[in-house]
OpenMM code with the backbone's topology and positions (N, CA, C; nanometers):
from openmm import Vec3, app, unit

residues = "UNK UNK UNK UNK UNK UNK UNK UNK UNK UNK UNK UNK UNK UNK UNK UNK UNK UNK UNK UNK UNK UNK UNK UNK UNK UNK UNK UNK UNK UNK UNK UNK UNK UNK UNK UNK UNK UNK UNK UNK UNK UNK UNK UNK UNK UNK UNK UNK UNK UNK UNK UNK UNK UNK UNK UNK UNK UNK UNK UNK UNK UNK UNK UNK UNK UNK UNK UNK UNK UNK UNK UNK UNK UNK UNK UNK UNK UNK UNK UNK UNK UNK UNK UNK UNK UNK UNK UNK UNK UNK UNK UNK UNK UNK UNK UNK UNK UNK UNK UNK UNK UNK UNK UNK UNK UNK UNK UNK UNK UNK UNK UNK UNK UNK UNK UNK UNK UNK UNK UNK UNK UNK UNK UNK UNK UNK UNK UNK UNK UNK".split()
positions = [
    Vec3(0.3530, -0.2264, -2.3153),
    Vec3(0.4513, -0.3203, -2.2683),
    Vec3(0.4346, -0.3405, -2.1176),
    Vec3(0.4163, -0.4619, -2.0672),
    Vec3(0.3975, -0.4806, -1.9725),
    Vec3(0.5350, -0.4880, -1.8814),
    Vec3(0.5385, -0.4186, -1.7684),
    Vec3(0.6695, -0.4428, -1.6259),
    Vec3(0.6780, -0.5949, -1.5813),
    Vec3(0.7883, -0.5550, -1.5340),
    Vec3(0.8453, -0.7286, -1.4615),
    Vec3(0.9195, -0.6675, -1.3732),
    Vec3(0.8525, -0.7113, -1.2355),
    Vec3(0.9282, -0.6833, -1.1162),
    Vec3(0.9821, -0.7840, -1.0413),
    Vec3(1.0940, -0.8436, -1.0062),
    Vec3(1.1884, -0.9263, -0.9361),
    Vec3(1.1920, -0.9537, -0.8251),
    Vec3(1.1492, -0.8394, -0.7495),
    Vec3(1.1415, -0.8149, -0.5809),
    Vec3(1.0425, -0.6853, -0.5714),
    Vec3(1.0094, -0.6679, -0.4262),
    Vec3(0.9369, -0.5867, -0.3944),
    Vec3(1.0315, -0.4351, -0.4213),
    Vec3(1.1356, -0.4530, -0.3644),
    Vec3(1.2233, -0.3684, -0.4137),
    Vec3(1.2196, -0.2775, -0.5573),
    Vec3(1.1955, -0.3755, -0.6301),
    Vec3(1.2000, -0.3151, -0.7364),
    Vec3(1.0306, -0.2220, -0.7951),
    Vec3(0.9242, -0.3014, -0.6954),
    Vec3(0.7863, -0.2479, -0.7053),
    Vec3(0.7611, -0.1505, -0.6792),
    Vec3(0.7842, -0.1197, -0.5363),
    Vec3(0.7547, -0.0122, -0.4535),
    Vec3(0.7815, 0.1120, -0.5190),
    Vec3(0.9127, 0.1770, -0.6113),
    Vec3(0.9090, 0.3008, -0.6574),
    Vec3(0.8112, 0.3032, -0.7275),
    Vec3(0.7522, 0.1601, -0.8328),
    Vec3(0.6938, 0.1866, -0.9540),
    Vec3(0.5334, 0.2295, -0.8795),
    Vec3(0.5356, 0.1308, -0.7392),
    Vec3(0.3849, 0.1851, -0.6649),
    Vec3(0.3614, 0.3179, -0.6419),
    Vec3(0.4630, 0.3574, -0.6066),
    Vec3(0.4377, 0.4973, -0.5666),
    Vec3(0.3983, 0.5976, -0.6761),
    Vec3(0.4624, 0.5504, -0.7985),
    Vec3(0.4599, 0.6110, -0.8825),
    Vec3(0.2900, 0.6625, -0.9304),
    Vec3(0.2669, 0.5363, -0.9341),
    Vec3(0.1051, 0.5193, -0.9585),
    Vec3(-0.0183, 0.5798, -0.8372),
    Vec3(0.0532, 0.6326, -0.7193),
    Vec3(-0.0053, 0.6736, -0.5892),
    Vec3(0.0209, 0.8446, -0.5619),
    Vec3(0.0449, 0.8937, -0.6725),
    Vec3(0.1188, 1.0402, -0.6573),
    Vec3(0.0526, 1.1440, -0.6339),
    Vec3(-0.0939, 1.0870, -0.6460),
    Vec3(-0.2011, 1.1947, -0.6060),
    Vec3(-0.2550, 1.2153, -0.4711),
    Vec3(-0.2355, 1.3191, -0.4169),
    Vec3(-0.2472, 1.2810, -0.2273),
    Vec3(-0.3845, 1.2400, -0.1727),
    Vec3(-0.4952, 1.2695, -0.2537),
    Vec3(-0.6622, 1.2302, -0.2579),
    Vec3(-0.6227, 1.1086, -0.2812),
    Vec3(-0.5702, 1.0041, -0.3535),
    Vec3(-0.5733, 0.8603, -0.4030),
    Vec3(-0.5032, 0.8044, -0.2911),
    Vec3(-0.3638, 0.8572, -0.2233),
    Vec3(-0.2871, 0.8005, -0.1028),
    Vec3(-0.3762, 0.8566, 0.0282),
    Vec3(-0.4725, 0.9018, 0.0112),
    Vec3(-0.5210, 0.9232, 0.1848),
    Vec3(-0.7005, 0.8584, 0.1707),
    Vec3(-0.7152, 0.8253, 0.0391),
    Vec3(-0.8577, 0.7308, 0.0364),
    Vec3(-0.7813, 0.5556, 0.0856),
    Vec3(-0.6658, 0.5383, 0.0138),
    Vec3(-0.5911, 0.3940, 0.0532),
    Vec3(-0.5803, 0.4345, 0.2144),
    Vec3(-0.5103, 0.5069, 0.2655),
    Vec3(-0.4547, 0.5254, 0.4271),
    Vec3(-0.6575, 0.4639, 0.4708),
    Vec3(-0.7108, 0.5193, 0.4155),
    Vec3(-0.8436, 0.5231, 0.4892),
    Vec3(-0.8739, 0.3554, 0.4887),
    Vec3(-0.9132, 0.3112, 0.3572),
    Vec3(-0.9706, 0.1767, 0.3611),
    Vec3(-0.8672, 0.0801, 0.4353),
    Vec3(-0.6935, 0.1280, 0.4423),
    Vec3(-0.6303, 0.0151, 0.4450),
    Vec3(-0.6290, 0.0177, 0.6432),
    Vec3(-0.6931, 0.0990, 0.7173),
    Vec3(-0.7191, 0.1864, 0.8342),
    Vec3(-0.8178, 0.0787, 0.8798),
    Vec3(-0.9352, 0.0749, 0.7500),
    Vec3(-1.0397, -0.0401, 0.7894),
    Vec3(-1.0346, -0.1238, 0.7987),
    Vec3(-0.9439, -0.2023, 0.7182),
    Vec3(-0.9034, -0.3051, 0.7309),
    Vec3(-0.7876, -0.3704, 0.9178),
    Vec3(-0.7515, -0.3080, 0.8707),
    Vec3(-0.6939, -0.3155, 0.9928),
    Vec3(-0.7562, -0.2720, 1.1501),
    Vec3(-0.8973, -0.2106, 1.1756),
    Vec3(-0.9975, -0.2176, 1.2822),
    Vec3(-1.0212, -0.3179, 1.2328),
    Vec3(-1.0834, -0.3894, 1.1256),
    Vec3(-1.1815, -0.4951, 1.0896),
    Vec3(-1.1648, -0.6500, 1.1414),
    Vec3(-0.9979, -0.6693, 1.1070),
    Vec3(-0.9309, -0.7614, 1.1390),
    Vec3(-0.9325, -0.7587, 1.2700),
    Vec3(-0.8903, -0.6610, 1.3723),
    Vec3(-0.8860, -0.6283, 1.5362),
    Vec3(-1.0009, -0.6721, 1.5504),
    Vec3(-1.1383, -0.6017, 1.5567),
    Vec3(-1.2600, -0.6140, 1.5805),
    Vec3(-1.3133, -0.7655, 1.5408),
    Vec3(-1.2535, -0.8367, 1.4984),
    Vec3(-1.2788, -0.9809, 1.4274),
    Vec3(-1.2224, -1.0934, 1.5392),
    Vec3(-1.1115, -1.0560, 1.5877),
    Vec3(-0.9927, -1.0886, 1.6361),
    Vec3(-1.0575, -1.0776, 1.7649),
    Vec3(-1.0907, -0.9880, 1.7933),
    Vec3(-1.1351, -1.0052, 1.9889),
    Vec3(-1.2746, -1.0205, 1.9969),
    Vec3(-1.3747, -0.9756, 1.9333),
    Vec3(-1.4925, -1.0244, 1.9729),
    Vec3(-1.5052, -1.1835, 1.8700),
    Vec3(-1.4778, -1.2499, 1.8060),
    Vec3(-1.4245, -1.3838, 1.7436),
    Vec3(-1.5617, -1.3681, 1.6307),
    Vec3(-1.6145, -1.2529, 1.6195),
    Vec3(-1.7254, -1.2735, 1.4557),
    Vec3(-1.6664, -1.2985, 1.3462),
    Vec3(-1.6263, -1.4193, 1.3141),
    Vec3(-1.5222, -1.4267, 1.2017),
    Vec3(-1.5947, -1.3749, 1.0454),
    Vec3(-1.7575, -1.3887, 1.0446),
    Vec3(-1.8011, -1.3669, 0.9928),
    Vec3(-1.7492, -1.2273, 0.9027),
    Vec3(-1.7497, -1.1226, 1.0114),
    Vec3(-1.6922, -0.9649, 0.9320),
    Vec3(-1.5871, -0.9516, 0.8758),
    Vec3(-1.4596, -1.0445, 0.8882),
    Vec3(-1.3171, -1.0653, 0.7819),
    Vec3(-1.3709, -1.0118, 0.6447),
    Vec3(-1.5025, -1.1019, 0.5754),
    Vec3(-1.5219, -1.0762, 0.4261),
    Vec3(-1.5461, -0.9213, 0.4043),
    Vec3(-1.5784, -0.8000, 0.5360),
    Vec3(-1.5933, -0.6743, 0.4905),
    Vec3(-1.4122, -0.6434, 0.4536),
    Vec3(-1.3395, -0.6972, 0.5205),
    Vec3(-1.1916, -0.6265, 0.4796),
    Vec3(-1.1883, -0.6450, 0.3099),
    Vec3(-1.1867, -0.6831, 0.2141),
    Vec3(-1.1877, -0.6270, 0.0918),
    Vec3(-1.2734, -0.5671, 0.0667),
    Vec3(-1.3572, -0.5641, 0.0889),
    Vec3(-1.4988, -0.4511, 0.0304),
    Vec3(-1.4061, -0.2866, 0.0612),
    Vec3(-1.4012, -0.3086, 0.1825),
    Vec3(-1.3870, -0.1779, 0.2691),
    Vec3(-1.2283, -0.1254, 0.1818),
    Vec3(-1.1519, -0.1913, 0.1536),
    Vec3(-1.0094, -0.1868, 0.1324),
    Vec3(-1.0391, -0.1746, 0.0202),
    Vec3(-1.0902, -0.2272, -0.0462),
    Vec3(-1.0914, -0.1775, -0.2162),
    Vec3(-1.1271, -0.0872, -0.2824),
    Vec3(-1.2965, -0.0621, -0.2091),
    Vec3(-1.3975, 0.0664, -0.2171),
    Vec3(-1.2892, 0.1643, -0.2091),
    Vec3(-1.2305, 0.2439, -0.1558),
    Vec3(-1.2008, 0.3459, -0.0911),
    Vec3(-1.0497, 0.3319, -0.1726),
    Vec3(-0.9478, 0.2162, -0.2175),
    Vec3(-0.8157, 0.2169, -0.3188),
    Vec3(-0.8840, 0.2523, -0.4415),
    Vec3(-0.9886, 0.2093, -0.4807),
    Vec3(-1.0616, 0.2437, -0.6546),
    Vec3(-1.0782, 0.3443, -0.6487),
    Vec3(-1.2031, 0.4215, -0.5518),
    Vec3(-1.2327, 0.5351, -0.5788),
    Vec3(-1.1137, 0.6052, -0.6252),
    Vec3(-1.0117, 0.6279, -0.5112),
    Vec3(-0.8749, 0.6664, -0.5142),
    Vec3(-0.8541, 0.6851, -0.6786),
    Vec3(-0.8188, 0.5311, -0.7248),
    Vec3(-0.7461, 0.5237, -0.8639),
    Vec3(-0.8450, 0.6091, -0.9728),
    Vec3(-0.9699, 0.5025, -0.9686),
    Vec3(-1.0698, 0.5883, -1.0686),
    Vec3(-1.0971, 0.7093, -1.0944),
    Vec3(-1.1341, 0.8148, -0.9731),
    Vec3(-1.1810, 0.9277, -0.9756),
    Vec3(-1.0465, 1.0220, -0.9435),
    Vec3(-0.9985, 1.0579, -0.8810),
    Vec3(-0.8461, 1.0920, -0.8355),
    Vec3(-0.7244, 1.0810, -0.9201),
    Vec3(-0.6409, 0.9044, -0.9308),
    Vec3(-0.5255, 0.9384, -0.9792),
    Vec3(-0.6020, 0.8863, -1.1560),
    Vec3(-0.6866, 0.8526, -1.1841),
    Vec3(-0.6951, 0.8072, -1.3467),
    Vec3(-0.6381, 0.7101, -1.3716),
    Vec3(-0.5877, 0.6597, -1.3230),
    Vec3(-0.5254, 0.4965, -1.3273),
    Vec3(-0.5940, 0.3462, -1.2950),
    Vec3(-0.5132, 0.2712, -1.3607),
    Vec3(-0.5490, 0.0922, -1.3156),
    Vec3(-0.5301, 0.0895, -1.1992),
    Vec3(-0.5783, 0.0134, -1.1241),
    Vec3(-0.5206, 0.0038, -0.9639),
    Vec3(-0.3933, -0.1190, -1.0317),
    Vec3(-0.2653, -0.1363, -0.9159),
    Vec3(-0.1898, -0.2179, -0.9645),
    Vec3(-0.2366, -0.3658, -0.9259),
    Vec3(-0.3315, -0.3956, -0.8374),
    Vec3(-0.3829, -0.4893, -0.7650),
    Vec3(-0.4082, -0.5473, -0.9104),
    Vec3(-0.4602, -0.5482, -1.0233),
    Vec3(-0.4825, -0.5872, -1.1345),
    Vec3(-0.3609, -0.6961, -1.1518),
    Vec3(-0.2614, -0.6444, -1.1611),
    Vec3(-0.1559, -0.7423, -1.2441),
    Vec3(-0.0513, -0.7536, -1.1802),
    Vec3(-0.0303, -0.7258, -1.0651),
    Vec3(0.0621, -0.7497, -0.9469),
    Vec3(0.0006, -0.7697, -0.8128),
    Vec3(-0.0697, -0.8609, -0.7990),
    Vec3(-0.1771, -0.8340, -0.6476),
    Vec3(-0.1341, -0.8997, -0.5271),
    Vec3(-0.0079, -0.9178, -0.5058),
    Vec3(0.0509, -0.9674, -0.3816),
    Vec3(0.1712, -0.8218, -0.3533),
    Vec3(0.2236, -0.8104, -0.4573),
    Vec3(0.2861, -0.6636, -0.4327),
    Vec3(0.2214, -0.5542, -0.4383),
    Vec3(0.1312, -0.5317, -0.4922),
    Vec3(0.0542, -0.4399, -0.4622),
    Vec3(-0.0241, -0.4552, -0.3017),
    Vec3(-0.0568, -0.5338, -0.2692),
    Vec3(-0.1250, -0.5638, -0.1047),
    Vec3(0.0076, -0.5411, -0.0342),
    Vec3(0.1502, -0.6049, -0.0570),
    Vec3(0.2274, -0.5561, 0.0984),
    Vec3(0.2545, -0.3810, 0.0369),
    Vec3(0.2383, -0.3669, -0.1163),
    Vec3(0.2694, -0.1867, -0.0930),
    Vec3(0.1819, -0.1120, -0.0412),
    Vec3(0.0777, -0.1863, -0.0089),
    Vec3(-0.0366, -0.0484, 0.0343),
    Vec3(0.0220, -0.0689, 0.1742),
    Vec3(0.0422, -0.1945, 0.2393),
    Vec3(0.0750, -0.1388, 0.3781),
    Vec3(0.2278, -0.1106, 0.4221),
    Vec3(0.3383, -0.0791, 0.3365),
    Vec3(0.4458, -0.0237, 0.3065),
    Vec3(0.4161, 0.1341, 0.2860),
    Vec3(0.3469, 0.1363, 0.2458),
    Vec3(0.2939, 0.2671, 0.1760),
    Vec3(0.2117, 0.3762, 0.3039),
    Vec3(0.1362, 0.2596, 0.3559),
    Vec3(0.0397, 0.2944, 0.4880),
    Vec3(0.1715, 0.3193, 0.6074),
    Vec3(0.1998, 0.1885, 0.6437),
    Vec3(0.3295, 0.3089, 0.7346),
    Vec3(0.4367, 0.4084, 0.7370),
    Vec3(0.4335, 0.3977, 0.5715),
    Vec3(0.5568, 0.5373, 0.5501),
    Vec3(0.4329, 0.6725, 0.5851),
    Vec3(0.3076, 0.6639, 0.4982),
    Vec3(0.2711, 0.7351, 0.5737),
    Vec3(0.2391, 0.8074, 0.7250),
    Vec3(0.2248, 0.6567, 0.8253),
    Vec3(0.2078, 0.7242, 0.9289),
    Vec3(0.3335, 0.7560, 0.9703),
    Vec3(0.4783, 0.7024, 0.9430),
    Vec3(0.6044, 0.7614, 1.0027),
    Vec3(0.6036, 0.9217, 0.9484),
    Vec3(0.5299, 0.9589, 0.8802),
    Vec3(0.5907, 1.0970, 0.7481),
    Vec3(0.6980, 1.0451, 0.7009),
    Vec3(0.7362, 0.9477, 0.6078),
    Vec3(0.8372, 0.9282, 0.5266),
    Vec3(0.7703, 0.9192, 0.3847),
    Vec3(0.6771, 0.9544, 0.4008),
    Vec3(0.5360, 1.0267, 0.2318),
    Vec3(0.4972, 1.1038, 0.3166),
    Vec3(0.5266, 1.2339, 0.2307),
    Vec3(0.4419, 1.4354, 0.2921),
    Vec3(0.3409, 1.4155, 0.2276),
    Vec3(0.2431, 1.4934, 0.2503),
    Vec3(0.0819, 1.5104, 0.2236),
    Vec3(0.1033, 1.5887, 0.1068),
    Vec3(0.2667, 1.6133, 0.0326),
    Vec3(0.2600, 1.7339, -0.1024),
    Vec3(0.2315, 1.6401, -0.2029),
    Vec3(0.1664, 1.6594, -0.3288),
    Vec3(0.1431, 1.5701, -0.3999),
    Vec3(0.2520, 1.4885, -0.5086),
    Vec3(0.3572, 1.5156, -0.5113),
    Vec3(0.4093, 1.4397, -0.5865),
    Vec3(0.5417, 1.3937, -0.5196),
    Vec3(0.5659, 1.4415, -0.3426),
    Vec3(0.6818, 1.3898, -0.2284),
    Vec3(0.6341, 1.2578, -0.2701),
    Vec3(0.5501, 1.1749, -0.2563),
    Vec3(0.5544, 1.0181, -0.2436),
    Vec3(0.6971, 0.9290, -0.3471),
    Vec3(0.6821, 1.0387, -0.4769),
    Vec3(0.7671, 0.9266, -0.5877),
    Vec3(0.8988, 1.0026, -0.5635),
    Vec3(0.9694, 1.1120, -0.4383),
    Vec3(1.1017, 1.1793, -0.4516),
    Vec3(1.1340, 1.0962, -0.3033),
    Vec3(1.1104, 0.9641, -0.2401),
    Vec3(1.1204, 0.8986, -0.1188),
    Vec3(1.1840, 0.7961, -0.1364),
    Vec3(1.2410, 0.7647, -0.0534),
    Vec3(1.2905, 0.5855, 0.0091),
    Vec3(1.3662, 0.5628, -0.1679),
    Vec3(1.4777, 0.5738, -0.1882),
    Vec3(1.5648, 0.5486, -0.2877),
    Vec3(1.6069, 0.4194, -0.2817),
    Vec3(1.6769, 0.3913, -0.1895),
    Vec3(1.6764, 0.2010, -0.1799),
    Vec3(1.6083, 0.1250, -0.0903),
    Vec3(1.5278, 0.1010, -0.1308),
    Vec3(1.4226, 0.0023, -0.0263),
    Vec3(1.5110, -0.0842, 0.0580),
    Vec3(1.6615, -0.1473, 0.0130),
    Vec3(1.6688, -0.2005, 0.1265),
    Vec3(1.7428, -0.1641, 0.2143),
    Vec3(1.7162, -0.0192, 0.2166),
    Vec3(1.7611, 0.0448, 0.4031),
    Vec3(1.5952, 0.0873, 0.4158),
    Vec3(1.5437, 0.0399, 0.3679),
    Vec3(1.3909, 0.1210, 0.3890),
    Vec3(1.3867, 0.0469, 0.5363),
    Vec3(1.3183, 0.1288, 0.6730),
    Vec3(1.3060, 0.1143, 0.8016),
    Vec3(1.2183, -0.0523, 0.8176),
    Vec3(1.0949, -0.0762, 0.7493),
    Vec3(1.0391, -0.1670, 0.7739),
    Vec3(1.0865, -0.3298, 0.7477),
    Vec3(1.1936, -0.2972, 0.6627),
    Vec3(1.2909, -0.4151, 0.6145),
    Vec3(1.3998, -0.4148, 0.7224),
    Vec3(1.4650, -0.3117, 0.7485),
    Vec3(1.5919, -0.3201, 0.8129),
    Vec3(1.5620, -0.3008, 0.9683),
    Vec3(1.4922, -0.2741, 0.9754),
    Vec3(1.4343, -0.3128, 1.1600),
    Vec3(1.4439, -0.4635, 1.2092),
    Vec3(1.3764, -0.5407, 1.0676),
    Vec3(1.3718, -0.6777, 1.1346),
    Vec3(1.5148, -0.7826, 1.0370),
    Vec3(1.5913, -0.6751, 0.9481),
    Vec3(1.7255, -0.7453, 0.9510),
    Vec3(1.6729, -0.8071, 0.8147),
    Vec3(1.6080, -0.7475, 0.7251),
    Vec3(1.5604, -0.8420, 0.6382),
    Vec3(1.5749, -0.7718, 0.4863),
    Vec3(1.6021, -0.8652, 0.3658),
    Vec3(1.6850, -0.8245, 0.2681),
    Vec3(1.5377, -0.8506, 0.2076),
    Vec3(1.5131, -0.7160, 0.1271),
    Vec3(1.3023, -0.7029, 0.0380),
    Vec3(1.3562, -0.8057, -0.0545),
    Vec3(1.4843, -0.8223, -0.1005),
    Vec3(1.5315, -0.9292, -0.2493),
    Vec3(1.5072, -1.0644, -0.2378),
    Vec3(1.5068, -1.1024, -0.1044),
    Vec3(1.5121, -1.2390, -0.1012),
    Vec3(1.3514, -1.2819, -0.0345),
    Vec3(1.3219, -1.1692, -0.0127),
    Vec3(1.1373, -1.2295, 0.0144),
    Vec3(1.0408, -1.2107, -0.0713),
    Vec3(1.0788, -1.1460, -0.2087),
    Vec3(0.9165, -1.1031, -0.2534),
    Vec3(1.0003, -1.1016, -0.4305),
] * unit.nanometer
topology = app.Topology()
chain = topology.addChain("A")
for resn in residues:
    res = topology.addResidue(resn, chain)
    for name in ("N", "CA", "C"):
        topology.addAtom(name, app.Element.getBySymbol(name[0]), res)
């Protein structure tokens, strides 16, 4: 049976869920790391050319994750716009520590997304954007 998610709100626990292995959440921290030099490095020296490594680099390193690590589909499959803002939802809870490096803290976190910090910093309700 396939999920139906409404809002990001409602994604994000089910992401995490699927991210519970700390090898699968620190291969994503890595590629989604590259991505984000890639884009910088694109951005000031103007090689627009290297943009097309940001999925290679970002994916390589989320699969391995899923495939070898957590045994799972990646969610990018059948949710791939919520799955892309959860990896980088996901990427700054990690760097705040609001996800511990223990392996199964990721899915006992952030209970209502919308006091989650990255929403309510900029005053913004996850229900009415995603």
């Amino acid at each position: 049976m396939d999920r139906t998610f409404n809002s990001m709100a409602d994604f994000y626990p089910f992401y995490l869920e699927e991210h519970a292995n700390r090898t699968c959440r620190r291969l994503h921290f890595v590629g989604t790391s590259l991505v984000i030099l890639i884009a910088l490095y694109a951005i000031f020296t103007q090689h627009w050319a290297t943009l097309w490594l940001m999925p290679v680099f970002g994916y390589f390193f989320a699969w391995v994750g899923h495939f070898f690590f957590e045994h799972n589909k990646p969610a990018t499959f059948k949710w791939p716009f919520y799955s892309l803002a959860g990896d980088f939802v996901m990427y700054k809870d990690m760097l705040t520590g609001k996800i511990r490096s223990g392996a199964h803290s990721a899915t006992r976190r952030l209970p209502d997304l919308r006091q989650h910090a990255v929403f309510a910093d900029f005053g913004i309700d996850p229900g009415r954007l995603f």
